[in-house]
N, C-alpha and C positions, 0 to 999 in steps of 0.2 A: 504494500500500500504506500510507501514510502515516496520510494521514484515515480512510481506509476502515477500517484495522483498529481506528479508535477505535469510529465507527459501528458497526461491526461487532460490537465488544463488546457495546455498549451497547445499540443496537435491535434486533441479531440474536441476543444471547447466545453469540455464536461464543466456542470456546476457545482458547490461543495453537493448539494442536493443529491444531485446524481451520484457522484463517489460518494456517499453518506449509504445511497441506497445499494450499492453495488455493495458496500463493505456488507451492510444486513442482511442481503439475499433480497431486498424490497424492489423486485423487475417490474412492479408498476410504473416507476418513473420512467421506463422506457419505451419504446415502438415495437412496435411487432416485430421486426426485423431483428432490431436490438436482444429483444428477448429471444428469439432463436438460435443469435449468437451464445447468450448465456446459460443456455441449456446444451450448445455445444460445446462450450467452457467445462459445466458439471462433467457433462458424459467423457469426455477427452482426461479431466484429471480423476476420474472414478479409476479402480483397480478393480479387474483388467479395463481398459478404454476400449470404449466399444459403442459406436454409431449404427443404432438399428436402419437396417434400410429404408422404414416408414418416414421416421427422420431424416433423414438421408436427403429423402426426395422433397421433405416439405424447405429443408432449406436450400437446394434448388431449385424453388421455386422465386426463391429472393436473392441467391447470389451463383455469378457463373463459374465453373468449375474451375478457374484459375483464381478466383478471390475465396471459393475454401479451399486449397491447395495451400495461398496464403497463410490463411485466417489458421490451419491447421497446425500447419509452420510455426506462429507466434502463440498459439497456444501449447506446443510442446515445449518451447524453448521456454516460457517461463513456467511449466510444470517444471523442466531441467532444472533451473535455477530454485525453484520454491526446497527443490527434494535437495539437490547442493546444500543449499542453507539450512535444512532440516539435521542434516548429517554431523553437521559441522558447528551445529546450534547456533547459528549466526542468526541476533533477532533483529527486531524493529530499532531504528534510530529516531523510530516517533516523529519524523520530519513532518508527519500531512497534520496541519490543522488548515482548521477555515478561514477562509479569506475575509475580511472585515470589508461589511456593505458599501457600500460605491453611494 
């Protein structure tokens, strides 16, 4: 949550809102789309990872096979890093708080 919710600001335009609700599992705050991703988020870092093909299909229906090739890509490589830092008990440096209102 640390770096992510910088990136997040800044490449994704995420609000504290949004990273508040990703952090609680609260997918209301997002789009259909979004939400699809996040449930291939679960499924991807679940043991064993495993993308049923009903799913499969419902999110091509919203992205083409080269943006979940992607999307697949960024979600193993920070499973990689999560399970790294699990091993080696590297925790939070608490970086993400909220941004004071504008």
């Amino acid at each position: 949550m640390d770096i992510g919710s910088a990136v997040s600001r800044t490449a994704a335009g995420m609000s504290d809102e949004e990273i508040f609700a990703a952090r609680t599992g609260d997918v209301s705050k997002f789009s259909a789309a979004e939400q699809l991703l996040l449930r291939m988020s679960e499924a991807l870092t679940a043991t064993p990872a495993n993308i049923e093909n009903a799913f499969f299909l419902e999110l091509q229906k919203q992205y083409s096979e080269e943006q979940l090739i992607e999307l697949a890509a960024a979600i193993a490589h920070e499973n990689f890093r999560a399970r790294f830092n699990r091993a080696f008990d590297v925790g939070s440096d608490e970086l993400f708080c909220p941004l004071p209102e504008r």
